[in-house]
BAMI-159940 format. One record per residue (C-alpha): y, x, z; residue in three letters. Coordinates in steps of 0.2 Angstrom, whole numbers, plus 5000, padded with zeros to 4 digits. Layout:
% BAMI-159940
PT:Y:X:Z:Ala
...
//
This chain:
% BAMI-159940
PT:5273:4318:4282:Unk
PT:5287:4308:4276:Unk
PT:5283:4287:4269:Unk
PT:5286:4291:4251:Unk
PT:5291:4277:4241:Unk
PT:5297:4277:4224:Unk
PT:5302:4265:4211:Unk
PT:5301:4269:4192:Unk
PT:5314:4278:4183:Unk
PT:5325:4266:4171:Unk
PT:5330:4271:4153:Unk
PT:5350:4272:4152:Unk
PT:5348:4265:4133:Unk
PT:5359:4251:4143:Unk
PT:5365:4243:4160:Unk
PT:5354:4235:4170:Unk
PT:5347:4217:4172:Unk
PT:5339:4208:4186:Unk
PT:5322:4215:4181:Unk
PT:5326:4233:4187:Unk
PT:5335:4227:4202:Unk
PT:5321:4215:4208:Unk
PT:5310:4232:4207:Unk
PT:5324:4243:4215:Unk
PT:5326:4229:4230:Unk
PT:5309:4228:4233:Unk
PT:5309:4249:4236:Unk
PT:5320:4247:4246:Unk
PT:5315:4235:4258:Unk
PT:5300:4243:4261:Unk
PT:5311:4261:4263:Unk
PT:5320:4252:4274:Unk
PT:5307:4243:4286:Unk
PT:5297:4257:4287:Unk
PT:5312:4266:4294:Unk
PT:5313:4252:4306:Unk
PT:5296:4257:4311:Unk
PT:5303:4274:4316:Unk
PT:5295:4283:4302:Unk
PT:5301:4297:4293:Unk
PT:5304:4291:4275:Unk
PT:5310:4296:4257:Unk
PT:5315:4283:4245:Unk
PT:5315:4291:4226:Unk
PT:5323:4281:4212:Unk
PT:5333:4288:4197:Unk
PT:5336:4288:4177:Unk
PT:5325:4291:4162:Unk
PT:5336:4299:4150:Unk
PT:5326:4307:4136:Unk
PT:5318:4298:4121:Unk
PT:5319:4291:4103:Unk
PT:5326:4274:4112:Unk
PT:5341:4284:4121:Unk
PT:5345:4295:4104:Unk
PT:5348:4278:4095:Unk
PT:5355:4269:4107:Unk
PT:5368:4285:4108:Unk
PT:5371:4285:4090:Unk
PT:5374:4264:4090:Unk
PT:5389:4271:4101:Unk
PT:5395:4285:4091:Unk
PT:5393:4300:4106:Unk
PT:5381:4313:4110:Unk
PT:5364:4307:4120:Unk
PT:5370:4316:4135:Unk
PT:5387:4308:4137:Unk
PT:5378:4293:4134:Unk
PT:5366:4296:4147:Unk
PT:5380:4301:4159:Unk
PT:5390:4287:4154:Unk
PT:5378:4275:4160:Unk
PT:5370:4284:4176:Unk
PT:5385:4286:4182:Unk
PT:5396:4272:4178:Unk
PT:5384:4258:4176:Unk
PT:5366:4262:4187:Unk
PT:5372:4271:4202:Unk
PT:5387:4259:4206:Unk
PT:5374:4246:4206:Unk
PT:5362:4254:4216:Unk
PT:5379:4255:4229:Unk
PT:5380:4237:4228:Unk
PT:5366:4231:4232:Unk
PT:5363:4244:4249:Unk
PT:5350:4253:4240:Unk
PT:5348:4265:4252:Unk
PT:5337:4278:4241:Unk
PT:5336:4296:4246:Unk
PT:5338:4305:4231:Unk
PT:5343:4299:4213:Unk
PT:5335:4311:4200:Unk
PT:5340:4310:4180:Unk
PT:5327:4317:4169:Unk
PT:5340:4327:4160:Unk
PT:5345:4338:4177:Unk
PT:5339:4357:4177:Unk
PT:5329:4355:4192:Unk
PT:5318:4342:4183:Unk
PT:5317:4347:4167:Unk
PT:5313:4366:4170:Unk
PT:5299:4363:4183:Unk
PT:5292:4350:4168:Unk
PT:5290:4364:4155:Unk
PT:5283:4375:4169:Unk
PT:5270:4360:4174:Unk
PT:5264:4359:4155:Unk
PT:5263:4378:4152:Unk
PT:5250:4377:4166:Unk
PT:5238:4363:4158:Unk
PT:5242:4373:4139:Unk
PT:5237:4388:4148:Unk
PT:5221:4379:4154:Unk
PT:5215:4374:4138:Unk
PT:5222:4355:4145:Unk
PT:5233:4352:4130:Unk
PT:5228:4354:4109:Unk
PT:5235:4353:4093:Unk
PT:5233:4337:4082:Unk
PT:5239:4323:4071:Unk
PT:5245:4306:4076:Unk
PT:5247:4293:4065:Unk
PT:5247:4274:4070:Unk
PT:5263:4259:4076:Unk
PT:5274:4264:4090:Unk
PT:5287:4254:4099:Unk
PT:5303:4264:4100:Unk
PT:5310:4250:4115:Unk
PT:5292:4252:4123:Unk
PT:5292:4273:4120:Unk
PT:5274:4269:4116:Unk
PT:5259:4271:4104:Unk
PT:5251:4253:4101:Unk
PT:5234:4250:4099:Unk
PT:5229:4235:4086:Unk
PT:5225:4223:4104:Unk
PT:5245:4226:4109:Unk
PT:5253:4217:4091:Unk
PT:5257:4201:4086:Unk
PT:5259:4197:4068:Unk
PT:5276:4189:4064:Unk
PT:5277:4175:4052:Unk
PT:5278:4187:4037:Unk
PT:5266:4196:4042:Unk
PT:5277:4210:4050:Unk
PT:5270:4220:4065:Unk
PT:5277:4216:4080:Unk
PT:5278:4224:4098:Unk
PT:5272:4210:4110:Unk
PT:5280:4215:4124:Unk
PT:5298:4217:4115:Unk
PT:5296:4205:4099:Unk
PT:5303:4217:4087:Unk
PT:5293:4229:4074:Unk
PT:5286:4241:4077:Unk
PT:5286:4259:4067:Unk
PT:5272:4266:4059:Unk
PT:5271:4286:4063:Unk
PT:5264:4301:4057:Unk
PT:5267:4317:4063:Unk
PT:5259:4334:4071:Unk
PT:5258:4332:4091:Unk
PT:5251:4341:4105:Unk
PT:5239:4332:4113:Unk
PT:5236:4331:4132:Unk
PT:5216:4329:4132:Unk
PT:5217:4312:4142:Unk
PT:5200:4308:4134:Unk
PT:5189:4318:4146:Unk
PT:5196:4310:4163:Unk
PT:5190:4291:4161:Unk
PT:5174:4297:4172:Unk
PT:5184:4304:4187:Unk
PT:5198:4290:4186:Unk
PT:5183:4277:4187:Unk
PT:5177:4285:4200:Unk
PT:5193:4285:4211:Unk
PT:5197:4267:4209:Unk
PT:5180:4264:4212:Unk
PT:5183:4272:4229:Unk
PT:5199:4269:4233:Unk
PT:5201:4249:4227:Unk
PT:5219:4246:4236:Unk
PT:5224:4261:4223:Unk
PT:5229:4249:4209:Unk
PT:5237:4233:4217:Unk
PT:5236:4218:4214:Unk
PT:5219:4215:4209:Unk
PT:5223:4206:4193:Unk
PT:5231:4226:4187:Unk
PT:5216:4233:4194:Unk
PT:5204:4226:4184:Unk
PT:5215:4226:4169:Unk
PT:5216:4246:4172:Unk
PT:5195:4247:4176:Unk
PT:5193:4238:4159:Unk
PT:5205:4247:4149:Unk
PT:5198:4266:4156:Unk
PT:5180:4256:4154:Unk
PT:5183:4253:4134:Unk
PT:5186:4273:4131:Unk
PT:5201:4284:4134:Unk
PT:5210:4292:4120:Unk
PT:5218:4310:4119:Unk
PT:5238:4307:4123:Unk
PT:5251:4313:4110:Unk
PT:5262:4323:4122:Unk
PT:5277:4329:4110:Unk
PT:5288:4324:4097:Unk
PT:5294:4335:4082:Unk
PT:5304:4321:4073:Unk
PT:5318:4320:4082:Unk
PT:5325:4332:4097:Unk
PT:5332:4323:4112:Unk
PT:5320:4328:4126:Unk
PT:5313:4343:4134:Unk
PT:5308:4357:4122:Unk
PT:5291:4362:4123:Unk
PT:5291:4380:4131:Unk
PT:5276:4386:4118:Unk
PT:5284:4378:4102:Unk
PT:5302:4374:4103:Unk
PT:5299:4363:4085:Unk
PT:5295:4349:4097:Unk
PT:5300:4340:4114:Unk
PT:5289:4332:4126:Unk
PT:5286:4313:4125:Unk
PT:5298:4303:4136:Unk
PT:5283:4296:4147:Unk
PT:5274:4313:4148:Unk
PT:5292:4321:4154:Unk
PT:5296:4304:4164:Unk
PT:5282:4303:4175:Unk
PT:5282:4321:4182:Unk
PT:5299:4316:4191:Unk
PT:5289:4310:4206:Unk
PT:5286:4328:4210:Unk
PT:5300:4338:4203:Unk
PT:5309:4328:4214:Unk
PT:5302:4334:4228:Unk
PT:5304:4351:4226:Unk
PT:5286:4355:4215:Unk
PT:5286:4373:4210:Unk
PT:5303:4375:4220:Unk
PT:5300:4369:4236:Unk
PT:5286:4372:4242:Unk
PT:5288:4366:4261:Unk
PT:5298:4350:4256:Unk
PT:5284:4348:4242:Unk
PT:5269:4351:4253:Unk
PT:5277:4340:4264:Unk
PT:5283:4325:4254:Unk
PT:5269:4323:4239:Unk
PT:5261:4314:4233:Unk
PT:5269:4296:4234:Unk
PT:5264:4284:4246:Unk
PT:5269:4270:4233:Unk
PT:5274:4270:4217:Unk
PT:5283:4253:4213:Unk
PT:5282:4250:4192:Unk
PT:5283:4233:4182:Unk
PT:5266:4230:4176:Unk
PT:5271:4233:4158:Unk
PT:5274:4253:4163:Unk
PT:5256:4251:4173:Unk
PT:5247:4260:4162:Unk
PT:5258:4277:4163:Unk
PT:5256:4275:4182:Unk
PT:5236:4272:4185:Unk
PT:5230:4280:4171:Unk
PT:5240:4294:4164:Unk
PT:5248:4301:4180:Unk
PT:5233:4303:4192:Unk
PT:5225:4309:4175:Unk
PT:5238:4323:4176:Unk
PT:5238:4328:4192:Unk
PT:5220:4330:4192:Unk
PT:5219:4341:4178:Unk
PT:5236:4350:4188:Unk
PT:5224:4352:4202:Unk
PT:5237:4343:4212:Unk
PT:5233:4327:4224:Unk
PT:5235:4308:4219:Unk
PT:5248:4295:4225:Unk
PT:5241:4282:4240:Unk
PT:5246:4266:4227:Unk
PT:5252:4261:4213:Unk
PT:5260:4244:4215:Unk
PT:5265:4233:4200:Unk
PT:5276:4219:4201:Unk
PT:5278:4205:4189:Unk
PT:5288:4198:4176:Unk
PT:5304:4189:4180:Unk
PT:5304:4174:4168:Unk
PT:5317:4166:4161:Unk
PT:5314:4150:4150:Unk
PT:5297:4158:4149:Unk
PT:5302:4176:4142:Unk
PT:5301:4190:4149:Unk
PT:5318:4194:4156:Unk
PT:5323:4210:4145:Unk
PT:5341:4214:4134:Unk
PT:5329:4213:4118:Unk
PT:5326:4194:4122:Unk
PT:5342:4191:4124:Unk
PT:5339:4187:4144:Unk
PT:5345:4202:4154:Unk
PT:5354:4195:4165:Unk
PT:5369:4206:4177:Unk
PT:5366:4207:4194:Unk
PT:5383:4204:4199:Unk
PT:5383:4189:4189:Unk
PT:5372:4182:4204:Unk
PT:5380:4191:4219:Unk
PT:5397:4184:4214:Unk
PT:5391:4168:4219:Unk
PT:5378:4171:4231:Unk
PT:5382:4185:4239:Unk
PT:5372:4203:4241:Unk
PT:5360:4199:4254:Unk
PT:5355:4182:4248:Unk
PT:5354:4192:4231:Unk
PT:5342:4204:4237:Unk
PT:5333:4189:4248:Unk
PT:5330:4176:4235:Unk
PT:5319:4185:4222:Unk
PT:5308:4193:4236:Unk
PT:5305:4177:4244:Unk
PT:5305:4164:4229:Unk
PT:5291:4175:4217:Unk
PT:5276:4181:4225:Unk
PT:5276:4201:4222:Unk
PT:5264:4206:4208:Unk
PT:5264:4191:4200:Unk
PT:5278:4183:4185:Unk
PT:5289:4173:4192:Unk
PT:5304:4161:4182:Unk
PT:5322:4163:4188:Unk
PT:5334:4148:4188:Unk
PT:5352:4147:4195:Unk
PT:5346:4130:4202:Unk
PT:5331:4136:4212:Unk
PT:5344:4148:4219:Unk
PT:5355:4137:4224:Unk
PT:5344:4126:4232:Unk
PT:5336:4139:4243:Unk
PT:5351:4147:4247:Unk
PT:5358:4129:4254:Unk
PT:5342:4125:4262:Unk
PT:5336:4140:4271:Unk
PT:5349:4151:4270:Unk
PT:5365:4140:4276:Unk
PT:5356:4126:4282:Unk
PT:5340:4134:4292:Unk
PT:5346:4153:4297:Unk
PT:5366:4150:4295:Unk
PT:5369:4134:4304:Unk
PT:5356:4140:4321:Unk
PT:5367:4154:4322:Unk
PT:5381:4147:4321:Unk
PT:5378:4134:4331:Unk
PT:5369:4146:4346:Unk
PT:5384:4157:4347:Unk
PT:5395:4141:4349:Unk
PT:5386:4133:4361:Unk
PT:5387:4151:4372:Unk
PT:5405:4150:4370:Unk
PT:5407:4132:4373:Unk
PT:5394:4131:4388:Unk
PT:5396:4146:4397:Unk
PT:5413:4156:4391:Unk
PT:5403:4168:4379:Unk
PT:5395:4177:4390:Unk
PT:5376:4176:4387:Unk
PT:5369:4167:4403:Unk
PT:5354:4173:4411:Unk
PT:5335:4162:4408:Unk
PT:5331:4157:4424:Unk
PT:5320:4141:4420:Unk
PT:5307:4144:4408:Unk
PT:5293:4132:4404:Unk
PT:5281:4128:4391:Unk
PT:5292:4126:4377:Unk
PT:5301:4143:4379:Unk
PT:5281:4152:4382:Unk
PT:5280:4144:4366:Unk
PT:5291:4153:4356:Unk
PT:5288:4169:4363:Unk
PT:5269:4168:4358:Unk
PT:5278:4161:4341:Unk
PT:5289:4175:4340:Unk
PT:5274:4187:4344:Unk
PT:5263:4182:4329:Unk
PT:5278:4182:4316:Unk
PT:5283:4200:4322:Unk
PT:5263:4208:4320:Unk
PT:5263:4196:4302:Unk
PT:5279:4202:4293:Unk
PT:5275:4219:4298:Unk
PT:5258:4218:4293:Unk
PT:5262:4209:4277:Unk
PT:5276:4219:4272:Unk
PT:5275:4236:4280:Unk
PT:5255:4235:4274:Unk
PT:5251:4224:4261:Unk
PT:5268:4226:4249:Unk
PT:5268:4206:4251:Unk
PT:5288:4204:4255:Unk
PT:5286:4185:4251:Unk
PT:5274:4183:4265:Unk
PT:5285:4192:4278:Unk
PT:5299:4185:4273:Unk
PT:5291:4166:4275:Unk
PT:5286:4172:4293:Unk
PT:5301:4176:4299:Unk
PT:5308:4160:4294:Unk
PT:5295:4149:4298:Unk
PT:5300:4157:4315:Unk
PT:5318:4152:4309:Unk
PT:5311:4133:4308:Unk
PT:5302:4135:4325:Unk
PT:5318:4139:4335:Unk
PT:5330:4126:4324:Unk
PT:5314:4112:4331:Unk
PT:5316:4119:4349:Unk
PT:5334:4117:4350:Unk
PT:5332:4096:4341:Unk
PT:5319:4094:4356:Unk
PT:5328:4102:4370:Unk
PT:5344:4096:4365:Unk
PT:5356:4106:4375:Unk
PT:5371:4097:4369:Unk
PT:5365:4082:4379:Unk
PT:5359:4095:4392:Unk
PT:5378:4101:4394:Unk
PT:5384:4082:4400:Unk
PT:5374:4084:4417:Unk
PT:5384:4095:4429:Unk
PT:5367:4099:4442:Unk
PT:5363:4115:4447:Unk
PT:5346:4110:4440:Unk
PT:5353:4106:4424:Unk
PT:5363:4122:4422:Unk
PT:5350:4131:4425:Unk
PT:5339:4120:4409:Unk
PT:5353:4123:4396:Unk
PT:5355:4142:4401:Unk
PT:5336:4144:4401:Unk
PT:5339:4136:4383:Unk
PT:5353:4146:4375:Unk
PT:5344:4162:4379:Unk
PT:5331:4158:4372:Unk
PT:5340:4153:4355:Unk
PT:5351:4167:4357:Unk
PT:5336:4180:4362:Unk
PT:5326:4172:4345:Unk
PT:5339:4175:4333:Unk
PT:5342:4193:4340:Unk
PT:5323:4195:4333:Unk
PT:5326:4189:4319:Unk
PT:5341:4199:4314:Unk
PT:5331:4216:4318:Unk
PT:5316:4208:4305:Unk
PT:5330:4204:4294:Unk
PT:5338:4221:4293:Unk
PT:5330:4228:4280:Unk
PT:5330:4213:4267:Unk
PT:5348:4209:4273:Unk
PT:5356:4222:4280:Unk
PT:5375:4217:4279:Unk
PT:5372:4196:4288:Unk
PT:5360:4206:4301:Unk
PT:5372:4215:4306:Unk
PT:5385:4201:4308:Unk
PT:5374:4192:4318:Unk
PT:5369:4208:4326:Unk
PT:5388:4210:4333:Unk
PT:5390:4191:4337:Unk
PT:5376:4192:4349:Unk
PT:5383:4207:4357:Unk
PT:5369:4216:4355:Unk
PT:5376:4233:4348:Unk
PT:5383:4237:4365:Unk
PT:5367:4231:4377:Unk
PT:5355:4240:4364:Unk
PT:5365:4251:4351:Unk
PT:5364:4250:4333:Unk
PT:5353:4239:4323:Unk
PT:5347:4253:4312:Unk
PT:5340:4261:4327:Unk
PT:5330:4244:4333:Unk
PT:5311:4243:4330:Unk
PT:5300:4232:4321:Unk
PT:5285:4235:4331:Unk
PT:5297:4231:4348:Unk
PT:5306:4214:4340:Unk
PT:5293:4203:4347:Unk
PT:5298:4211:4366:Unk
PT:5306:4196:4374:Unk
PT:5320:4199:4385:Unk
PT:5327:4214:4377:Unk
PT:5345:4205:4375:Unk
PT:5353:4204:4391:Unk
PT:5360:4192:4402:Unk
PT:5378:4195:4400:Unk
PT:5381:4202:4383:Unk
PT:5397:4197:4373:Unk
PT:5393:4183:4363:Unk
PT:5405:4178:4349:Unk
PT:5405:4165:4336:Unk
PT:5409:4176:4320:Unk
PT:5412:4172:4302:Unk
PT:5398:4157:4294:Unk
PT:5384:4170:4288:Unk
PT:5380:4159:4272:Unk
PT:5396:4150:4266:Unk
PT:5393:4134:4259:Unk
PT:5392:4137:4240:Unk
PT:5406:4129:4229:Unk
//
């Protein structure tokens, strides 16, 4: 079966901001290294385009919901996605036929099973949230308005006739499957808040709307439209062919990973695998919620006034540190703050400084030294055993730590503490002082050296790969690699840490600074 990683479906009520990419990237890194582990993969990300938030924000704008929703996927989402080499699979939008048919088809069944009843709802709801709020989730402004916590702004109080999906009588069995599945909820800080939150009692979920009609009509009542979330989350298995497909589906689901923000993690660990039980259908290996990214303390959202663009960043930084920096500076799962400063100064320090400048100055030494043809290592002693066992132990932890645990900080910091290992190896060996001595003896030291520099860094750029694809591949082509041992994509993880694998001979050319000094 196919590695099936998915990240959450984004409401087009406006373009995105750094939060929605810092989830995005992280989907697909891990698409992507798990590709470089020759596994089959599908990478799912896509648009949530229904909903009381999407009517108003098309109305703001004087057009039709769906020519809002299109305007946005497709001039404002996708193009982003493109720019930042998200390599996803398949990009669903809720409002598609092949979603929202197989939606109404997958609640006719639970109606039909006496899953879903008739009722009243009546309590505050946060249009920018799409949610009910229980007393717990307000804050009280200073005159004494309710306000969403998460968003800040007031939220409505609603009473209207629902259809209720009986959510109520699934607490046991979900307790039941965290109990004995723990790495199903990650990290632990979500698990508990999930145990504890199923543990207090579970309420019957309001599944429709009949106030307003921008969503998918109910197919027993056409006087109301499903819930955004209750049409939302079903996109991880229309996607995949449910009740269409039935090899690709069989094939495919359920996810392996769900990537959300933890602000969406109740949907995902508690309403969806409540669903699919009562479905009869199979539950997702995790769900995996990332943190907040901060920004003078605030959650970073357009309602704050803190969204910032993407391509605010990657005009100055570039794309791969872009999709480098927030993986590596903010631990995954947990809130992390944002700063142009903290960028900068990890870009110039272990971006140019540390990565940059050893391969920069490797490739220059192979062409000063000996012509740019990589020379053969014929003189290996301790230091060189040493950074192949170092090489050896960063390969099996990035792998472990990304490809396993979802910790993209702690791969990352392996691999460059590798980085560190090498740039120490070449200040200790010196091969610039090496070079002066004309012996054979000598000759045979500083080539025994540069391969070992230049055999490291062809390492590092398949680790790399899938959290910088664009500046591996530069350095991929400046070692010379693609005509020894084809294209990067087709490299390993699992084989990175086999020394040797660049050849004595390959074409070795210094290429364009990887990380331009920032002005």
């Amino acid at each position: 079966m196919p590695y099936y990683v998915t990240t959450p479906i984004y409401y087009v009520n406006d373009a995105p901001h750094l939060g929605h990419a810092y989830t995005t990237v992280a989907a697909d890194v891990l698409a992507r290294w798990h590709r470089a582990r020759g596994e089959d993969v599908w990478f799912l990300t896509g648009t949530d385009e229904h909903g009381q938030k999407i009517l108003r924000a098309a109305e703001a704008n004087g057009v039709p919901p769906q020519v809002w929703a299109d305007r946005l996927a497709e001039e404002s989402w996708k193009p982003l996605w493109r720019h930042l080499e998200i390599s996803h699979d398949d990009f669903l939008r809720t409002t598609q036929k092949r979603h929202t048919d197989r939606v109404r088809e997958f609640y006719q069944d639970l109606y039909d099973n006496g899953r879903i009843r008739k009722g009243v709802y009546e309590g505050p709801y946060c249009v920018a949230c799409e949610e009910y709020k229980l007393p717990g989730e307000l804050i009280e402004a200073d005159d004494g308005t309710l306000l969403c916590a998460i968003h800040k702004r007031p939220v409505e109080l609603l009473k209207e006739e629902n259809y209720f999906f009986r959510l109520s009588e699934y607490g046991e069995r979900l307790l039941a499957h965290y109990e004995a599945n723990p790495d199903f909820i990650q990290p632990e800080s979500a698990r508990n808040e999930v145990m504890n939150f199923v543990r207090g009692g579970l309420q019957d979920l309001s599944i429709s709307r009949s106030s307003f009609d921008w969503g998918v009509k109910v197919p027993w009542d056409d006087g109301h439209v499903f819930y955004v979330w209750a049409d939302a989350l079903l996109n991880y298995a229309t996607a995949v062919g449910y009740n269409e497909n039935p090899e690709k589906f069989g094939s495919t689901f359920p996810a392996d990973v769900h990537l959300v923000g933890k602000d969406i993690l109740r949907f995902h660990a508690v309403i969806w695998p409540a669903m699919l039980m009562a479905n009869g259908l199979p539950l997702p290996g995790r769900i995996a919620a990332n943190g907040w990214l901060l920004v003078g303390g605030e959650k970073m959202s357009k309602s704050n006034l803190t969204g910032i663009e993407p391509r605010a960043l990657t005009a100055h930084f570039g794309v791969d540190a872009y999709r480098w920096y927030f993986l590596r500076a903010i631990a995954f799962g947990q809130d992390g703050s944002f700063s142009w400063e903290d960028f900068s100064a990890r870009y110039t320090s272990e971006l140019a400084n540390d990565y940059g400048n050893l391969a920069s100055r490797v490739t220059a030494m192979v062409g000063r030294y000996f012509g740019g043809e990589l020379p053969a290592s014929t003189a290996d002693g301790a230091a060189e055993r040493a950074i192949r066992e170092v090489l050896a132990k960063a390969v099996a932890e990035a792998d472990r730590r990304i490809g396993e645990e979802l910790d993209f900080q702690g791969g990352i910091l392996a691999v460059f503490d590798f980085v560190k290992q090498v740039n120490g190896y070449l200040t200790e060996q010196q091969p610039w002082k090496v070079a002066k001595d004309s012996s054979e003896q000598a000759r045979a030291r500083l080539a025994t050296i540069l391969y070992t520099a230049a055999e490291s860094l062809r390492a590092v750029a398949v680790l790399l790969a899938p959290v910088m694809p664009e500046t591996s591949g530069k350095l991929w082509d400046s070692l010379g690699a693609e005509a020894s041992l084809g294209a990067l994509e087709d490299q390993r993880i699992q084989e990175a840490g086999e020394w040797g694998r660049l050849p004595a001979g390959a074409a070795v050319t210094k290429g364009a600074v990887l990380f331009p000094r920032l002005s």
